[in-house]
N, C-alpha and C positions, 0 to 999 in steps of 0.2 A: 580515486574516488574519495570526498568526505564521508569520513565513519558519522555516524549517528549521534557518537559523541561532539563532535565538531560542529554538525551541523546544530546541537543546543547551541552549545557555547558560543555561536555567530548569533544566532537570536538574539541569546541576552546581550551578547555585545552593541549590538543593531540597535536593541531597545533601549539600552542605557545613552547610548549615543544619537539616540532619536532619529535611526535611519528608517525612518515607518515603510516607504517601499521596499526596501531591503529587506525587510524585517519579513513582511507580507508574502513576500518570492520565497524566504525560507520556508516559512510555516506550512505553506501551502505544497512544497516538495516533500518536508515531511509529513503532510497529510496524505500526499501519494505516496512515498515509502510503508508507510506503517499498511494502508490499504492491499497495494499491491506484495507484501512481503509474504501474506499465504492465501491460496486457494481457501475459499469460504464453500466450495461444493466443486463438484466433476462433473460432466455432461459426456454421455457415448452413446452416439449417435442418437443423440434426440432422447436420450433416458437421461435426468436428472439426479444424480448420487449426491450423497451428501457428506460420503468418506473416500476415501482413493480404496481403501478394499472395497466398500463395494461395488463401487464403479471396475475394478480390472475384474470380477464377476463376467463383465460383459464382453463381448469377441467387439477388441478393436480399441485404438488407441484415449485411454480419457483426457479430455481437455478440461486447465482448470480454469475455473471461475473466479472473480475476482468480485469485492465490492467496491460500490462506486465511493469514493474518497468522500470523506467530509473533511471540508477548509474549517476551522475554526475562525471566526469573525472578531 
């Protein structure tokens, strides 16, 4: 897997080499990495938490939430 560092450093390389779709496949993976990297709330069973303590409060496994990724343009 590319570290986080790596995947900068392919940006700027992309951008300095003018590979604009390249460039755009990156940014936008790391707009899913940074999004998807922590739960933004927990949900059990149909109750809405907004920390994992208080979501395990409740009888039953917490699923976490994610938010929707913003691409920079």
């Amino acid at each position: 897997m590319i570290s986080d560092g790596e995947l900068r450093q392919m940006i700027r390389e992309g951008e300095r080499l003018g590979y604009s779709t390249i460039v755009e496949a990156l940014v936008e993976l790391e707009a899913y990495r940074k999004a998807f990297s922590e739960p933004c709330a927990y949900e059990v069973k149909g109750i809405l938490c907004h920390t994992l303590e208080e979501a395990e409060i409740y009888v039953g496994d917490p699923e976490p939430l994610f938010v929707k990724p913003t691409i920079p343009s």
